[in-house]
C-alpha positions in Angstrom: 0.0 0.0 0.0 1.7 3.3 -1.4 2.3 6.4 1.1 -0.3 8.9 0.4 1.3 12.8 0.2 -0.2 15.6 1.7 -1.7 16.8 -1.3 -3.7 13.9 -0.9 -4.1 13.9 2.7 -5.4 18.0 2.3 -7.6 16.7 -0.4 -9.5 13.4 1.3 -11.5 16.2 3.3 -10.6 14.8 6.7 -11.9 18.1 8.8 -11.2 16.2 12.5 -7.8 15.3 11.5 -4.3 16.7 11.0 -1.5 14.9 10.0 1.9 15.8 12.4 5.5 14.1 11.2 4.3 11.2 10.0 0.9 10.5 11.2 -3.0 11.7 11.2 -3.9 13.0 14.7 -7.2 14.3 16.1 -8.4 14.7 19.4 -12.0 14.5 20.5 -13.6 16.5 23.4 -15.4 13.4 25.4 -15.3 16.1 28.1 -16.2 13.5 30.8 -14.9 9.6 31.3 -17.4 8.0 30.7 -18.0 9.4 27.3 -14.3 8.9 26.6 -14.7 5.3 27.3 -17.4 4.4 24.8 -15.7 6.6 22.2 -12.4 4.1 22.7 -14.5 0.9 23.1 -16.8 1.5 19.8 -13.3 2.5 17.8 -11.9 -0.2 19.3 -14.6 -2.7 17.5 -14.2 -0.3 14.6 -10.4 -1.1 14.5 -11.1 -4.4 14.8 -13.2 -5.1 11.7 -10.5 -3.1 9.9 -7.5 -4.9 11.2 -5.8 -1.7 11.4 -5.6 -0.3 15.2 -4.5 3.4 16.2 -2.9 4.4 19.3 -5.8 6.4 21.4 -4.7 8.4 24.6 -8.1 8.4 27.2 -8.0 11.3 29.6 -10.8 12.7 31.4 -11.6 15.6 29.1 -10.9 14.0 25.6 -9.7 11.2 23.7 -6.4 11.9 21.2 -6.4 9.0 17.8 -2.6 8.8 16.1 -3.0 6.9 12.9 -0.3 5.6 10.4 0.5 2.7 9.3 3.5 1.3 10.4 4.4 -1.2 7.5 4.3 1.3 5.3 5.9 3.6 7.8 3.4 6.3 6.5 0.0 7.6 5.8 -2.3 5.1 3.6 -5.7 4.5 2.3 -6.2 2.1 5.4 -5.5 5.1 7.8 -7.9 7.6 5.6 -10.8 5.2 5.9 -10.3 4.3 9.5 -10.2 8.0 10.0 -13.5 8.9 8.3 -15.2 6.3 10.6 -13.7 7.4 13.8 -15.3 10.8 12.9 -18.4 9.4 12.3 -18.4 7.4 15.7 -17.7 10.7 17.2 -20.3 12.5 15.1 -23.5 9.8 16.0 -22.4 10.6 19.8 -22.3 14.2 19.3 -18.7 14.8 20.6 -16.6 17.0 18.7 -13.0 17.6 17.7 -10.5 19.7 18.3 -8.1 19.8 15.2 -6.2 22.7 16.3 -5.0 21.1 19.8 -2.9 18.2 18.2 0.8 19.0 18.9 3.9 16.4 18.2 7.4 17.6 19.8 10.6 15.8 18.1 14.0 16.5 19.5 16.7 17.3 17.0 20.4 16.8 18.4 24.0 18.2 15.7 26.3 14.9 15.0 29.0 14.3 13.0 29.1 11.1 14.2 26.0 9.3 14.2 27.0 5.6 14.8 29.0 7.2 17.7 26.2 9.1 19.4 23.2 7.0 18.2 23.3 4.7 20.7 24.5 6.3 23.5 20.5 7.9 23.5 18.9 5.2 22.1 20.6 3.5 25.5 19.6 6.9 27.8 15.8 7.1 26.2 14.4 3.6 25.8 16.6 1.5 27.7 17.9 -0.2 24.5 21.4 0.8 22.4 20.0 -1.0 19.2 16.7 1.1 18.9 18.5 3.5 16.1 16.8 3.3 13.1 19.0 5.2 10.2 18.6 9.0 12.1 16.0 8.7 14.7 16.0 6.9 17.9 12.2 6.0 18.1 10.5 4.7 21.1 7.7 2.2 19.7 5.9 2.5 23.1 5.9 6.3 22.6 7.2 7.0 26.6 9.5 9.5 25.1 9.6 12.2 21.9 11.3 10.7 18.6 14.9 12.2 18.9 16.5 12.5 15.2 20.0 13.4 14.0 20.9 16.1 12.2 24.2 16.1 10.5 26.8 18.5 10.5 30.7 18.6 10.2 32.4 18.1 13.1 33.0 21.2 15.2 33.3 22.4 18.8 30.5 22.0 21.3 28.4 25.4 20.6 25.9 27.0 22.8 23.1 24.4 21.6 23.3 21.4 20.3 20.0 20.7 20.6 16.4 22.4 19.7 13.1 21.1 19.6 10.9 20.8 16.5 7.0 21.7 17.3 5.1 20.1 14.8 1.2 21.5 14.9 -1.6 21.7 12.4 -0.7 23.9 9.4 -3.8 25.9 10.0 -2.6 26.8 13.3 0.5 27.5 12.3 0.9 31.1 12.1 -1.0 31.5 15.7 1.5 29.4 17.5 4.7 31.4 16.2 2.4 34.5 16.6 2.4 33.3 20.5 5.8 32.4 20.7 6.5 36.1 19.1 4.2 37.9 21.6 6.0 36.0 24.4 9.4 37.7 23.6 10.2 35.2 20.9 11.8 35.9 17.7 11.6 34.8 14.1 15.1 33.7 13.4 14.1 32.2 10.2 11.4 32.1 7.8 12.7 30.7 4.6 11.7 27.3 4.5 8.2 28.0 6.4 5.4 26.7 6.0 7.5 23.9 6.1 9.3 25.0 9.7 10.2 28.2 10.8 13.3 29.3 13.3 12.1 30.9 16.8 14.8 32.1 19.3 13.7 32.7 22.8 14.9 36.2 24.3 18.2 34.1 25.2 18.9 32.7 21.6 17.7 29.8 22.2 16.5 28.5 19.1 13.2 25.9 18.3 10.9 25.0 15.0 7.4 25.2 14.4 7.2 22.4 11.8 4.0 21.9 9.0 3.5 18.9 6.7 3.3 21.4 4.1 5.5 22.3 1.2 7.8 18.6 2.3 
């Protein structure tokens, strides 16, 4: 089953659903448990029949649905029409989404040296030195945020080595760095946005709001 793009994603009309990185997410306001519950037990069934099951996160106040499909290591057909019925489950109950409140945070660490470092936080963050896959040390439990390498020549330590990538809806895009402006922030960098744009905090310290668009 081929990877669908986001053209295609933007196109199959999924209002509830944004994808993040590499993956559809919505979250749905249950706004009490026990609404929650039988939103997660009827997609549960619905997941079921499909033979293609999401990761759900059940709080008090609302439900969260990740979708992708992992053997494609992607966003499918299979995903798309699971997605369409989880809205509709939602709909018949009358519970609705929130497709601005989906947020994924990805931690981007400078290396030269990739089989050097890789395994040292692979070790530190899961508990297991192997769980490197090419540049991203992935957690398939999802206890801790996908950290990926970016490269760069070898140099002395700088002031950060790190920053964090904010990945949120590309609708809500402009509001979140708006926010982060108004805070004291600064635009560092807009020449790849909508794709991610540079912030620095009144420090320097530098982060990414990331979009699925223009990848």
């Amino acid at each position: 089953m081929s990877i669908l793009d986001t053209a295609q994603i933007l196109d199959a009309g999924l209002d509830d659903w944004r994808k993040l990185a590499q993956a559809l997410h919505a979250r749905f306001l249950t706004r009490d448990f026990s609404a929650g519950l039988a939103l997660v037990s009827a997609i549960g069934e619905l997941a079921e029949e499909a033979n293609h099951h999401p990761d759900i996160v059940l709080t008090y106040t609302h439900v969260d649905v990740k979708l992708i499909s992992h053997d494609a290591s992607g966003v499918t057909d299979r995903d798309v029409d699971l997605a369409r019925g989880i809205s509709a489950l939602a709909r018949e109950r009358g519970i609705p989404a929130d497709p601005s409140a989906s947020v994924v945070v990805e931690l981007a660490l400078d290396t030269a040296d990739v089989a050097a470092a890789g395994p040292f936080w692979a070790a530190l963050l899961t508990g297991d030195a192997g769980a490197v896959d090419g540049d991203d040390v992935a957690d398939p439990t999802g206890r801790v945020p996908l950290l990926w390498f970016q490269h760069t020549d070898a140099h002395e330590t700088p002031r950060q080595r790190f920053h964090l990538d904010v990945w949120v809806p590309h609708d809500a895009a402009e509001a979140r760095i708006a926010a982060a402006v108004a805070a004291g922030g600064t635009i560092v960098d807009a020449a790849q946005a909508p794709a991610f744009t540079v912030l620095a905090d009144p420090e320097g310290n530098r982060a990414c709001v990331c979009t699925v668009l223009e990848r």
